[in-house]
C-alpha positions as CSV (number, residue, x, y, z in Angstrom):
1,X,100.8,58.3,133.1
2,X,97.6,57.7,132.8
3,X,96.1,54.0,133.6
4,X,94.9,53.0,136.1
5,X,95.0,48.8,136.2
6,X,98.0,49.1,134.1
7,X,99.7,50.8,136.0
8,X,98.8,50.3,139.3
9,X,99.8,46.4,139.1
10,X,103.4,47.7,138.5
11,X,105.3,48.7,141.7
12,X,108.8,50.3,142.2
13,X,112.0,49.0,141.4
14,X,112.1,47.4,144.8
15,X,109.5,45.0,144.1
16,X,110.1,43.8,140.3
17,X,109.1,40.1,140.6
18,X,106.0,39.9,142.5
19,X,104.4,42.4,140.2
20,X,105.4,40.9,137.1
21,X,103.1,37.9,138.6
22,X,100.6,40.7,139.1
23,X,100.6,41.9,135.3
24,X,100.2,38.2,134.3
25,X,97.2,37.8,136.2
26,X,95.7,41.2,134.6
27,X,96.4,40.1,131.1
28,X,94.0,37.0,131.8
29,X,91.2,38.9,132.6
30,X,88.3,39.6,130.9
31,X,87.7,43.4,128.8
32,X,84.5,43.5,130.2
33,X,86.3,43.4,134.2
34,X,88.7,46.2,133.1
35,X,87.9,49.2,134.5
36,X,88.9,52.0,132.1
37,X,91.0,55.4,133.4
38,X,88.4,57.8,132.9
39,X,85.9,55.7,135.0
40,X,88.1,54.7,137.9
41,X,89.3,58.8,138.9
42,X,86.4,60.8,137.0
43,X,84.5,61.6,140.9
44,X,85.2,61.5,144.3
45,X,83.8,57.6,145.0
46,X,85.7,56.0,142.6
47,X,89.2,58.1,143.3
48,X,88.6,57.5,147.1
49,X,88.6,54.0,146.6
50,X,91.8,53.8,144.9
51,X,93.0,55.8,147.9
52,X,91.8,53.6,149.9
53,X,94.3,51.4,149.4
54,X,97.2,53.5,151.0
55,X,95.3,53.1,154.4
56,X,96.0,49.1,154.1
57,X,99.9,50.1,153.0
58,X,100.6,51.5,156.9
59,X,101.8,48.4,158.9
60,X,100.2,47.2,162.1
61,X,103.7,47.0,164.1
62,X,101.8,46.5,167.4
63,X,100.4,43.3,165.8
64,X,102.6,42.0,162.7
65,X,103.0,38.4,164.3
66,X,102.7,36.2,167.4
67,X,104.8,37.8,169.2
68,X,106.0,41.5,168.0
69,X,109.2,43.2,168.6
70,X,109.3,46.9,168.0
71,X,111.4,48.4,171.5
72,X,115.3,48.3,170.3
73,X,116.7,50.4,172.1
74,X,117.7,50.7,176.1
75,X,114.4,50.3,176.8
76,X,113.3,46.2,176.6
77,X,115.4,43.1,177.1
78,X,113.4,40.0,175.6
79,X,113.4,36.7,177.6
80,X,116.1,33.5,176.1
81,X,113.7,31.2,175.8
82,X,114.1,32.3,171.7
83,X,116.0,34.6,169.4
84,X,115.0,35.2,166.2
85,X,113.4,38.6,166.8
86,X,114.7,41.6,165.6
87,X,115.7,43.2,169.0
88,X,117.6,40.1,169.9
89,X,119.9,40.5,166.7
90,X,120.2,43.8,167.6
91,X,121.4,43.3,170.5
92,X,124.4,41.2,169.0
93,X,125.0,44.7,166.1
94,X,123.4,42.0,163.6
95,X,121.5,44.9,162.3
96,X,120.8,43.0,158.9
97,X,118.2,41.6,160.7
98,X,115.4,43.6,159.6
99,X,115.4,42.4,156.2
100,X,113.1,39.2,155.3
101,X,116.0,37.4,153.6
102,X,117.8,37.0,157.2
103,X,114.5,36.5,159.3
104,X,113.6,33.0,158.9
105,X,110.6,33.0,161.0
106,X,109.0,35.8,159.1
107,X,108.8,37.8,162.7
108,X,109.4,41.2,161.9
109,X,107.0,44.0,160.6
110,X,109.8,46.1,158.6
111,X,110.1,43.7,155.6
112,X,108.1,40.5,154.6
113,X,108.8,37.3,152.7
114,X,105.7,36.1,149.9
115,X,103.0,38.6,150.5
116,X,105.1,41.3,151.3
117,X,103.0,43.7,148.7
118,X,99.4,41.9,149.4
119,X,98.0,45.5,151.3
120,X,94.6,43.4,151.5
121,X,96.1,40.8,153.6
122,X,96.0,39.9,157.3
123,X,98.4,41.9,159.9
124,X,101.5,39.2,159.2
125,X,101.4,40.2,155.6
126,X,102.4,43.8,156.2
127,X,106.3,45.2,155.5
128,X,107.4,48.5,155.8
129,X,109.6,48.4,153.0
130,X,107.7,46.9,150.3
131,X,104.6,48.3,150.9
132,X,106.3,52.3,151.6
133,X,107.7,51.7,147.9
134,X,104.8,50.7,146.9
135,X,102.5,53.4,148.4
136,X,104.8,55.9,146.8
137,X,104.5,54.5,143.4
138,X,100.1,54.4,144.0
139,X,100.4,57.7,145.4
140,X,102.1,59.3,142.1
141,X,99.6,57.0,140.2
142,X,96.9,59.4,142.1
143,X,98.4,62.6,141.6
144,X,99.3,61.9,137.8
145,X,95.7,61.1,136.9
146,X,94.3,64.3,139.0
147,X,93.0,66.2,136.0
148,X,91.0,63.1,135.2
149,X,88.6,64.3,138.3
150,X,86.1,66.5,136.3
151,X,83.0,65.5,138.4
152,X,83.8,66.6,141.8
153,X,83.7,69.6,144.2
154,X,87.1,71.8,145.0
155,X,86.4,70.2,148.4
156,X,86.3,66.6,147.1
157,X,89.7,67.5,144.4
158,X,91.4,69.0,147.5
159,X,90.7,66.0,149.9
160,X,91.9,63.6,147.0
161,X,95.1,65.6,146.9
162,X,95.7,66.3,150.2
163,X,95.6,61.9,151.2
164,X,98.5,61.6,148.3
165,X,100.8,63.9,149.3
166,X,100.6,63.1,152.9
167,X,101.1,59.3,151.9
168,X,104.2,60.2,149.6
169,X,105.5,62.2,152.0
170,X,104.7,59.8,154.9
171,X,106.1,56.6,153.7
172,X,109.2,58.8,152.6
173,X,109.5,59.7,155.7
174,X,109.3,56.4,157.1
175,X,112.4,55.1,155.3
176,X,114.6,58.0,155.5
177,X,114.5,57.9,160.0
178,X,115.7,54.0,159.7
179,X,118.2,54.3,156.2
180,X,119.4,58.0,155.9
181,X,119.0,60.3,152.7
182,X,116.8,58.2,149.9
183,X,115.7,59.0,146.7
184,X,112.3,61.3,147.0
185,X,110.0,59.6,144.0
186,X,107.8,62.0,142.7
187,X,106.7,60.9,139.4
188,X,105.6,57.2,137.8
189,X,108.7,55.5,137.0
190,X,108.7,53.4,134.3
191,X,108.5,49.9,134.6
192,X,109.8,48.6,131.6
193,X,113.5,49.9,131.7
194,X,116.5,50.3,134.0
195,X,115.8,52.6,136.9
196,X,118.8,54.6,138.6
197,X,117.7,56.9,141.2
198,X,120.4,58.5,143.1
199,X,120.3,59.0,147.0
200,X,120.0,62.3,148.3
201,X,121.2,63.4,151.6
202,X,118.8,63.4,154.4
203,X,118.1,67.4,154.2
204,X,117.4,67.2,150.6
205,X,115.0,64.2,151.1
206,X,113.4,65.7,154.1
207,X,112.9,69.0,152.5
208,X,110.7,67.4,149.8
209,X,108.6,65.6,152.3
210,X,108.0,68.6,154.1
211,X,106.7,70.0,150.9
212,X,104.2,67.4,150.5
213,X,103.1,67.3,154.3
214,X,102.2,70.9,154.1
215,X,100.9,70.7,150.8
216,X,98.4,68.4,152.3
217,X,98.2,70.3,155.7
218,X,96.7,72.8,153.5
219,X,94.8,71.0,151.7
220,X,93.1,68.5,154.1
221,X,90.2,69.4,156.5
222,X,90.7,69.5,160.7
223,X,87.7,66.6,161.2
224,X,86.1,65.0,158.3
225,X,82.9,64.4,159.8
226,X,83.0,68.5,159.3
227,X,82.8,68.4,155.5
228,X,80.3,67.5,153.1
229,X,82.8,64.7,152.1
230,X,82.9,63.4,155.3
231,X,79.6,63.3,156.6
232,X,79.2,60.3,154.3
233,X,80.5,58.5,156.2
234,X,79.9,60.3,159.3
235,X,81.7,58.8,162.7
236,X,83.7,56.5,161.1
237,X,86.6,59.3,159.8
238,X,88.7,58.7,162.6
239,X,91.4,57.2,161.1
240,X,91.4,59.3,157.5
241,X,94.3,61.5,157.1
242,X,93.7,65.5,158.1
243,X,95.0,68.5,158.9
244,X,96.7,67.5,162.0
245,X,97.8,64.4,161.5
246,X,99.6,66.2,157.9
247,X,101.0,69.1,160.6
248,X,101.6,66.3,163.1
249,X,104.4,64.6,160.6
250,X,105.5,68.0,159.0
251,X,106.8,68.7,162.2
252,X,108.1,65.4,162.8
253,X,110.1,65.4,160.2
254,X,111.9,68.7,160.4
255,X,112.9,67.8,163.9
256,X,114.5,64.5,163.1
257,X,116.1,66.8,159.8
258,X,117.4,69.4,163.0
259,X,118.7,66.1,165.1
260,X,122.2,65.6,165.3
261,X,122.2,62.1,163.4
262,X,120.4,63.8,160.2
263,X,122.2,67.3,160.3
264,X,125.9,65.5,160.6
265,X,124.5,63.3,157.6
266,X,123.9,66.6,155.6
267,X,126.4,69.3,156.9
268,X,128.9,66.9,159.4
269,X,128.1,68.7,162.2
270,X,127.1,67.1,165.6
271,X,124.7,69.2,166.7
272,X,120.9,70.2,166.3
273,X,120.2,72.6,163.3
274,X,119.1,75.4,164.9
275,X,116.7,76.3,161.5
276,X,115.5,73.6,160.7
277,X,114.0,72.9,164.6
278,X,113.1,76.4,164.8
279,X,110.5,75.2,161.4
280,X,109.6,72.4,163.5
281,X,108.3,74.3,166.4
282,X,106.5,76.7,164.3
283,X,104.6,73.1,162.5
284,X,103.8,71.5,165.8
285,X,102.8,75.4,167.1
286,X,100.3,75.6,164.5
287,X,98.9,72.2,165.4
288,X,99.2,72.9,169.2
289,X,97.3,76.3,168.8
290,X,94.2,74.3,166.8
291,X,93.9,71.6,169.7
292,X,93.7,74.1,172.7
293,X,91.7,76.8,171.1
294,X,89.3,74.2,170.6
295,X,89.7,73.9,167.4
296,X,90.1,70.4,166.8
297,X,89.0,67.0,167.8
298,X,92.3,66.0,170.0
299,X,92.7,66.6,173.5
300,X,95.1,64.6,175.9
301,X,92.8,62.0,177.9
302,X,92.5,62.2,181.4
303,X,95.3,60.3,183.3
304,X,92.4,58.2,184.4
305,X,91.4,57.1,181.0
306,X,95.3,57.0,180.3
307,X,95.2,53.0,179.6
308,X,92.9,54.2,176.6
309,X,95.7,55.3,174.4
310,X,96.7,51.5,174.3
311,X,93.7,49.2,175.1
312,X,90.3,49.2,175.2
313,X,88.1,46.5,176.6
314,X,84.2,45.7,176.4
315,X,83.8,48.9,174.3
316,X,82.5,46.7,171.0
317,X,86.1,46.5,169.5
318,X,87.1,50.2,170.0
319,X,90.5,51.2,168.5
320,X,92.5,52.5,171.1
321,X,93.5,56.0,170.9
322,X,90.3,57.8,171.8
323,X,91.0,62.2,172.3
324,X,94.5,61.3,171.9
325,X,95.6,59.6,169.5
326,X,96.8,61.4,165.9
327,X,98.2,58.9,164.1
328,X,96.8,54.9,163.9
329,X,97.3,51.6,161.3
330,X,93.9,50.4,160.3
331,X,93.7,46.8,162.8
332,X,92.7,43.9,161.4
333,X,92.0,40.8,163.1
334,X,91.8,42.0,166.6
335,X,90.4,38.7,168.5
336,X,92.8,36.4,166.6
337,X,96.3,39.1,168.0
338,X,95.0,39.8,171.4
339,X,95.5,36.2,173.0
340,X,99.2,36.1,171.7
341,X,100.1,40.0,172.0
342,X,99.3,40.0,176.0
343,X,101.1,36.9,176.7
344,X,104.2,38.7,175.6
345,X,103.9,40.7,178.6
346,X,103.2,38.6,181.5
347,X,105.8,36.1,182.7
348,X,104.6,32.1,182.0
349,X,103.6,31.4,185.3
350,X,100.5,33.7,184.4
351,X,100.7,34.4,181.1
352,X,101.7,31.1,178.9
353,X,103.8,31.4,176.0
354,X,107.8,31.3,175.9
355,X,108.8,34.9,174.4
356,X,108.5,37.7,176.6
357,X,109.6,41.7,176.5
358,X,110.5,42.9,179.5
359,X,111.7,46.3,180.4
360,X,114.6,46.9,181.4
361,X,115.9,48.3,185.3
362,X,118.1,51.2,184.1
363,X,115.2,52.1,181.9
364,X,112.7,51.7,184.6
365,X,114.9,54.2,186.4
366,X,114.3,56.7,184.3
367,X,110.7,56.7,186.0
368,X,111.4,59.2,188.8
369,X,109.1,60.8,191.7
370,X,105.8,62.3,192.0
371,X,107.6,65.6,193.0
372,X,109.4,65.8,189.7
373,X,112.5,65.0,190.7
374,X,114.9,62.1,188.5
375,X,116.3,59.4,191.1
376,X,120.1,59.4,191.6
377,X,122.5,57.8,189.3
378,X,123.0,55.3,192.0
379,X,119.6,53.7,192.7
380,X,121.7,52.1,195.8
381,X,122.0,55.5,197.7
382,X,119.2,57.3,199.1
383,X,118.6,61.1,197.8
384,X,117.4,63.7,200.0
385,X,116.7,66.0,197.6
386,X,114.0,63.7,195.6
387,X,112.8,62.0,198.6
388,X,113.8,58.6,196.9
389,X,114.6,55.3,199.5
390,X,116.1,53.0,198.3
391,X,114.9,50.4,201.1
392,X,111.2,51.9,199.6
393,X,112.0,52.1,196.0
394,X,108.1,51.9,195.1
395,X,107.0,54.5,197.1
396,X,106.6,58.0,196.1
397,X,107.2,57.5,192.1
398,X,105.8,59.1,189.2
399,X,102.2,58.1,188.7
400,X,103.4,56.5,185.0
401,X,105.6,54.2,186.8
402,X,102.0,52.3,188.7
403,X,100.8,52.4,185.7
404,X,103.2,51.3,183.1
405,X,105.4,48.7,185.4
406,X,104.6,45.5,187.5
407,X,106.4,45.8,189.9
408,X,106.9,43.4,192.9
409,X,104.2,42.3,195.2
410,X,101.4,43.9,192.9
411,X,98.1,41.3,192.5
412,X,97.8,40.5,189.1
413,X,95.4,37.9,189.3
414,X,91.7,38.3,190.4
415,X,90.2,35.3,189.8
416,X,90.1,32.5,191.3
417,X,92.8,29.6,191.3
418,X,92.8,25.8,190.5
419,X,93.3,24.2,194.1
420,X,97.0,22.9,192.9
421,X,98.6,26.3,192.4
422,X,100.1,27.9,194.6
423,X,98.0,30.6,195.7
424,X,101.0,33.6,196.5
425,X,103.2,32.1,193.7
426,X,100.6,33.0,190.7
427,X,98.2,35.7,192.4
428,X,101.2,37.8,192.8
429,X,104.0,39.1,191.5
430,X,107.2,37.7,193.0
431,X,110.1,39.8,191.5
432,X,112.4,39.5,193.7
433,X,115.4,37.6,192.9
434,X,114.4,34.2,193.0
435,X,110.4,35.0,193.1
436,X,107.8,32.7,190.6
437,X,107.9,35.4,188.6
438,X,111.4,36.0,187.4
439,X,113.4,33.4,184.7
440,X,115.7,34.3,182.3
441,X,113.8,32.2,179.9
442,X,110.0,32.5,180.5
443,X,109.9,35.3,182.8
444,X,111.2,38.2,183.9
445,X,115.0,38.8,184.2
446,X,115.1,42.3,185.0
447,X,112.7,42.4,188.3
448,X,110.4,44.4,186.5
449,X,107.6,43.3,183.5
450,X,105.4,45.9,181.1
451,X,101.7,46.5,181.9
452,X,101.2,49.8,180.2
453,X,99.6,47.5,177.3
454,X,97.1,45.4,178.5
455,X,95.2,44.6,181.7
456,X,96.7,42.8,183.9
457,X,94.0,40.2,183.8
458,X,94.7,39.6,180.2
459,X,96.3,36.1,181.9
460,X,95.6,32.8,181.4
461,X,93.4,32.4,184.9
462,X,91.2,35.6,184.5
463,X,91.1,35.5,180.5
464,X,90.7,38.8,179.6
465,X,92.0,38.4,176.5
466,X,89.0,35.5,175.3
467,X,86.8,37.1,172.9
468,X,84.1,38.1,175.6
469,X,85.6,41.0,176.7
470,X,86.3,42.5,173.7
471,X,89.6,43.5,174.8
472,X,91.7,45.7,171.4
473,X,95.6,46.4,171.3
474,X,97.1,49.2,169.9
475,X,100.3,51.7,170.4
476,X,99.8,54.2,168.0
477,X,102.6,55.7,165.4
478,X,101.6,59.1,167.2
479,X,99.6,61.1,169.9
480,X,99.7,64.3,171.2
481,X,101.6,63.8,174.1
482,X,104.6,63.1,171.6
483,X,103.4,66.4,170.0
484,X,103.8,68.4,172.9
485,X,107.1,67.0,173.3
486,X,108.3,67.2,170.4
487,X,107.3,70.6,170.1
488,X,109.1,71.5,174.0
489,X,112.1,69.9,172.0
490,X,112.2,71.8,168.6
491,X,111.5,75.6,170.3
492,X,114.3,74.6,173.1
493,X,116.5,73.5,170.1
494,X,116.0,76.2,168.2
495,X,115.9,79.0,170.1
496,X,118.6,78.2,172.7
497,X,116.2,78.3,176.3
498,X,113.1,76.6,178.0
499,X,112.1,79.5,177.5
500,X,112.2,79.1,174.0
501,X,108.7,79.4,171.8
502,X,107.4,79.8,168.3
503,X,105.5,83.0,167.4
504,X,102.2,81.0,166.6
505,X,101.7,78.9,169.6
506,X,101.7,80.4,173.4
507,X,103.7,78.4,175.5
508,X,107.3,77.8,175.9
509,X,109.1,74.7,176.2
510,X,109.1,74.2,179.4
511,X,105.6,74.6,179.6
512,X,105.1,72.4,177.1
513,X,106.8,69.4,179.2
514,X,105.0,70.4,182.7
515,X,101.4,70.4,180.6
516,X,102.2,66.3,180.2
517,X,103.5,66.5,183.6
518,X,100.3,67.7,184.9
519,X,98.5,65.6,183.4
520,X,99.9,62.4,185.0
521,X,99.9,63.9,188.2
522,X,103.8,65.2,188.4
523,X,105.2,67.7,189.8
524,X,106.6,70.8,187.2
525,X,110.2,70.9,186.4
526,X,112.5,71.6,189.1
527,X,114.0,74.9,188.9
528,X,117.7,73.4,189.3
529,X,116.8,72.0,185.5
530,X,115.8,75.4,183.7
531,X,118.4,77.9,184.0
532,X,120.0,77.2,180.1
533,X,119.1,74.7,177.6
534,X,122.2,72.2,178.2
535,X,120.4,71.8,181.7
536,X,116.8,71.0,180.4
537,X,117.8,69.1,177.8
538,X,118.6,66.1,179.4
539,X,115.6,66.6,181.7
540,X,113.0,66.9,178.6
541,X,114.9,63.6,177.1
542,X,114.1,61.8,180.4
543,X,110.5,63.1,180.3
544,X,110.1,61.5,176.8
545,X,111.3,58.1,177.8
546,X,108.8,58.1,180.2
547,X,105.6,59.4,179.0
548,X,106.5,57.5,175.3
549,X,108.3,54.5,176.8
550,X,108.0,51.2,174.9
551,X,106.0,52.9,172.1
552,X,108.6,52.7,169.5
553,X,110.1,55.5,169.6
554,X,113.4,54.6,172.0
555,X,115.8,53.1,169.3
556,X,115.1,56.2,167.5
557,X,115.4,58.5,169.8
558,X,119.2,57.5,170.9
559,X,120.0,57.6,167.2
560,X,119.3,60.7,166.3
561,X,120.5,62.3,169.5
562,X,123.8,60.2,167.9
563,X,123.7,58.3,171.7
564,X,122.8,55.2,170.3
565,X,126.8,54.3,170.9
566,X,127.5,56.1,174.1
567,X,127.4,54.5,177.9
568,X,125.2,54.1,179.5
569,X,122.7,53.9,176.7
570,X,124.5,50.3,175.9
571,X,123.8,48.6,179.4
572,X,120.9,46.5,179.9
573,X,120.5,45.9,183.5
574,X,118.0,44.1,186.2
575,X,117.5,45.1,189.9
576,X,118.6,42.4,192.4
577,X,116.7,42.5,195.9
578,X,115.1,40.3,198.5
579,X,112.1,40.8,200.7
580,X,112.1,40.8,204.1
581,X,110.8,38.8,206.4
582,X,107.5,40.6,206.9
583,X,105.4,41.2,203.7
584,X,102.3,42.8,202.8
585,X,100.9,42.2,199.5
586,X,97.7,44.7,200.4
587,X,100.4,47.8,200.3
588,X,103.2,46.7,198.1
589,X,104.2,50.4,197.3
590,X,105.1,50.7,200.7
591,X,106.9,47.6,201.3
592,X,110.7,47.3,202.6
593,X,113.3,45.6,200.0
594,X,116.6,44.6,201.3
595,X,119.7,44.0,199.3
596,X,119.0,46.0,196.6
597,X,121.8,46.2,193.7
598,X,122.0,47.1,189.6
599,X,123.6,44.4,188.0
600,X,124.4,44.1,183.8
601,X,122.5,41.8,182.1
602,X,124.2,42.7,178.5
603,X,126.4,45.5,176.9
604,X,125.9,46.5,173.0
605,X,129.0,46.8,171.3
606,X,128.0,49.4,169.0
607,X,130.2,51.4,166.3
608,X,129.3,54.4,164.0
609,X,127.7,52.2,161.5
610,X,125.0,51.3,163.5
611,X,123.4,54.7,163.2
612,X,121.7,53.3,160.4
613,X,120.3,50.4,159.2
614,X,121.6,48.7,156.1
615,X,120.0,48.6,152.8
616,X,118.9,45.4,150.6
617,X,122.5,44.0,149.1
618,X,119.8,43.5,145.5
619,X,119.3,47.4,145.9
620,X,122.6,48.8,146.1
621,X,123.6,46.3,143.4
622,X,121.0,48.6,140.9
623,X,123.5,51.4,140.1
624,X,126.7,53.3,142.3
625,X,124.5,55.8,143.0
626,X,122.2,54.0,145.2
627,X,124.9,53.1,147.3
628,X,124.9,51.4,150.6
629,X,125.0,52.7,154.1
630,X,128.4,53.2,155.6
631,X,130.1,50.3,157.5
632,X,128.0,47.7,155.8
C-alpha cells in the first residue's frame, strides 16, 4: 500500500469507528492540503516526521490521570477513601478492569474512552491498546512505502527502518506480556473488508518480535547525536530509538518468552526455557559489553544521584532518567501532573488529596540489610545471622530502603508551619499505629508510605511541587539496572549456575546482581545463596523487587514466574507497633519500637485465569480464531 493520508487515517480492526470519523474529515479537505505519497516519504525530513508520530503512541503511565495506578502486584495497597482504580479491582480478581468500557472514571492508562487514538493529545488521552494497534498499523504504513525514499543516505534509509521495526516489535510486545500469544501484524490490512487474524501462541508471537528488535538493533545507531542524522538535532536525541534501547527489548522479550507463564502457554511446561533465556543473555550481553567498554552513552548513576532516575528538580524541566535511563514516554504537561502525582504519595495530613498508594509491609520486607543479608520470615524474631532487631527494625537496612520508604519518625516537612498545626503531628511522620500519619482512608494503612518518587517536600507546606521549582516525574519503561538484572536472570536460567554467563559479555550472574548491589552500597551475595541456581534464584528475585520496586514491573514479574497465585504473594499486610516512651526524631533509624506485629490487610483470591488479562468481548466476537483468554 502505498498512501499515505489514505491510509494512515485508517487504523486496525480494533479501532473501526473512530477512524471512520477520521476518513470523513479527510474527504472534506481541500486537494491543495493533500499531501501526495511521493512527497510525504521521498527524504529523510518528511519520512521522520511521519515517524514521529509513534513517539506520541508510547503511553505516559507515570502520568495518564490525577492520580495513576500502575503497582498491581504484592507490592502497593491503595488507601479506601476511593476505588475505581485499576489495582483496587484487581485486588477483588475483577481483572476486566483494564478495559475503558468498565472504567467509568476514565482512570487507567491501558485503554481510553473518546480520544483513545488522538496520539497528539494530553497525557489522559493515551491507551495502550488503541494506540499499540494503531502504531502497528503506522509502522507497516512506514515500511510499505520504504522504496519511496530515493533522496536519502544508507544512513538516513537505515535509521527510518530501524524506528519501524523497533515500534512493531515494541508495541507487540507490549500486548503479548499482559494478553498471551496475539496475532503479529506485519503488513497493511485492509480496511474495507472483514479481518480474521488468528492468535498465535506466545513463542510464535515473540519470535517475530525478536526479529524485528534485532532487525532494528542492526540497523539503528548507539547515540544519535553520533551520526550525520543526528547532529541535526544535536542534544535533543535522548529519547529517539537506538541500538540499545532495540537490544534492551530484544532481550526482554526472549526472557519473558523463557519465563514459566509464556513457555507453559507454548509447550505446557512449568519451567524456564532453557534456549530461549540462554538467547536472552546473549541480547542483554551484547548491550552490557557496549555500556562498560565505554561504548555507549548509559552508565548506572551514582547512588547519590539515585533520585535522578525518577525526579528531577530546578534542572529547567529535565526528564528524569539521566546516564540511566534506556527506555522513556515523551512527557507532556509536566507542571499541570506534578501537583496531583506527589500528592498520591504523602498521606493528607501533608500531602492533600484522598487517593493514596502505599506500599505494602511484607513488600517493604523484602528490603533487607546493608550486609546483604534478607530479614527472617518472621520480622517478629530477631536474626543473628543478618544482624536484624526487631526492637530496631530501621537500623542497619539496605541503603534503598532510606531511600525508597518513609518510614516512622523521619521529618518530612522543612518549612515552617501555620501556628494552628500541630507542630510533631505534620513535621513528622507518625506511623506508628495510631500516629497522624496513618488512616485507612487518607493515609497510610500499612505503617509505611513511598518516597522513592518525589521529594519529600513535594507537600502542601514546603510546595515543591508549585511550578518554581521545576520539579519533573517520571518512572521509566526501562533502565539499566533492570538490564543487569535481567541479564543475572537469563544466563542463571539458562545455563543452570550463578555462575552462569554468555560468551559475549564478561561477567556471570552473580556478578551481575552484586554490580547493582555495589552501587547502592550493599553488601555482595552471601555465599549461603550461590552454591546451585535453585538457591540464587530466589535471592536474585528479591534483589529485583528491591532495586525495581514500584516501577511497574511487580504484577509482572509474579506472573510470569506463574506466582501470581501462590502464598504469600496474595497477602497484603501492615506493620503494627508503638513507640516508647522516649523518642528522638533527630535519629529515627535508631529508635526503639515496641509491640511490633504483621497483621493481613487483604488476601487475593486468585485462580489460573488470572495469569492473563482478558481481551475486549467486541474482539473475540470478530472470528473463533481470535478467541478469548481462558477462564474469561
Amino acid at each position: 500500500m502505498k498512501a499515505y493520508i489514505k491510509t494512515i487515517v485508517k487504523s486496525s480492526f480494533f479501532i473501526g469507528l473512530l477512524m471512520m470519523v477520521s476518513c470523513e474529515d479527510y474527504l472534506e479537505r481541500t486537494p491543495e492540503s493533500v499531501v501526495s505519497e511521493e512527497a510525504a516519504f521521498e527524504n529523510f525530513q518528511n519520512y521522520q516526521g511521519f515517524v514521529e508520530e509513534l513517539y506520541m503512541a508510547i503511553p505516559n503511565f507515570t502520568t495518564s490521570y490525577w492520580t495513576t495506578s500502575f503497582n498491581w502486584g504484592d507490592d502497593e495497597i491503595q488507601s479506601a477513601a476511593n476505588t475505581f482504580h485499576f489495582g483496587v479491582k484487581i485486588e477483588d480478581g475483577n481483572f476486566w478492569g483494564w478495559q475503558a468500557e468498565h472504567d467509568g472514571w476514565g482512570a487507567g492508562w491501558m485503554d481510553k474512552n473518546g480520544a483513545n487514538t488522538n496520539v497528539a493529545g494530553g497525557r489522559m488521552n493515551k491507551g495502550l491498546w488503541p494506540l499499540a494497534w494503531y502504531g502497528i498499523r503506522k509502522a507497516n504504513i512506514g515500511l510499505a512505502n520504504l522504496d519511496l525514499m530515493t533522496n536519502a543516505t544508507q544512513e538516513e534509509r537505515d535509521i527510518i527502518e530501524g524506528q519501524l521495526l523497533f515500534f512493531r516489535a515494541w508495541f507487540h510486545f507490549q500486548l503479548i506480556q499482559y494478553f498471551g500469544g496475539l496475532p503479529y501484524i506485519q503488513e497493511v490490512l485492509p480496511s474495507d473488508e472483514q479481518i480474521c487474524e488468528p492468535r498465535l501462541s506466545y513463542h510464535e508471537t515473540a519470535e517475530l518480535a525478536a526479529i524485528d528488535f534485532r532487525r532494528a538493533a542492526d540497523l539503528l545507531p548507539v547515540n544519535w547525536d553520533n551520526t550525520v542524522v543526528g547532529r541535526r538535532t544535536l542534544g535533543k536525541n535522548d529519547l529517539r530509538i537506538n541500538k540499545i534501547m532495540a537490544l534492551g527489548y530484544l532481550g526482554k522479550n526472549l526472557l519473558w518468552a523463557a519465563s514459566p507463564l509464556m513457555n507453559y502457554e507454548s509447550t505446557g511446561s512449568r519451567s524456564y526455557n532453557n534456549e530461549y533465556s540462554q538467547r536472552a543473555a546473549s541480547a542483554f550481553g551484547e548491550l552490557l559489553s557496549l555500556v562498560e567498554n565505554g561504548e555507549t552513552q548509559y552508565s548506572l548513576l551514582p547512588f547519590d544521584e539515585y533520585s535522578q532516575n525518577f525526579y528531577t528538580t530546578g534542572q529547567n524541566w529535565a526528564i528524569p532518567g539521566g546516564t540511566e535511563a534506556i527506555f522513556r514516554s515523551p512527557y507532556v504537561e509536566a507542571n499541570g501532573s506534578n501537583w496531583g502525582i506527589s500528592k498520591q504519595y504523602l498521606p493528607s495530613v501533608v500531602g492533600g488529596g484522598d487517593i493514596k498508594f502505599l506500599p505494602t509491609a511484607n513488600y517493604v520486607s523484602f528490603y533487607g540489610m546493608a550486609n546483604g543479608m534478607p530479614l527472617p520470615e518472621d520480622i517478629t524474631q530477631a536474626d543473628p545471622e543478618s544482624g536484624y532487631d526487631p526492637a530496631h527494625p530501621w537500623e542497619g537496612r539496605d541503603p534503598r530502603f532510606y531511600h525508597d520508604i518513609l518510614y516512622d519518625g523521619v521529618q518530612v516537612v522543612e518549612g515552617s508551619l501555620p501556628p494552628e498545626v500541630n507542630e510533631n503531628a505534620v513535621r513528622y511522620a507518625n506511623l506508628y499505629t495510631g500516629g497522624s500519619y496513618r488512616d485507612v482512608n487518607f493515609g497510610s494503612r500499612t505503617g509505611y508510605v513511598n518516597q522513592k518518587f518525589i521529594p519529600l517536600t513535594a507537600n502542601q507546606y514546603d510546595r515543591e511541587y508549585d511550578y518554581g521549582y521545576a520539579l519533573h516525574l517520571m518512572v521509566p519503561y526501562m533502565r539499566l539496572a533492570d538490564i543487569y538484572l535481567m541479564y543475572a536472570e537469563a544466563s542463571l536460567t539458562g545455563y543452570g549456575s550463578p555462575a552462569g554467563k554468555s560468551s559475549n559479555f564478561s561477567k556471570t550472574a552473580l556478578e551481575a546482581v552484586n554490580t547493582i548491589r555495589d552501587r547502592a552500597g550493599v553488601d555482595p551475595v552471601h555465599s549461603k545463596f550461590t552454591a546451585s541456581a535453585e538457591d540464587f534464584l530466589p535471592e536474585l528475585r528479591r534483589e529485583r523487587a528491591v532495586e525495581l520496586a514500584f516501577e511497574r514491573h511487580r504484577f509482572n514479574d509474579l506472573r510470569r514466574w506463574l506466582l501470581l497465585t501462590e502464598y504469600p504473594y496474595t497477602i497484603k499486610t501492615s506493620h503494627e507497633f508503638d513507640r516508647p516512651a522516649s523518642f528522638d526524631y533527630e535519629n529515627p533509624r535508631e529508635n526503639r519500637v515496641v509491640n511490633l506485629k504483621e497483621e493481613v490487610i487483604l488476601v487475593r483470591d486468585f485462580t489460573d485465569r488470572h495469569y492473563w488479562l482478558p481481551l475486549k468481548v467486541s474482539d473475540v466476537s470478530i472470528c473463533p480464531e481470535f478467541y478469548q483468554n481462558p477462564g474469561w
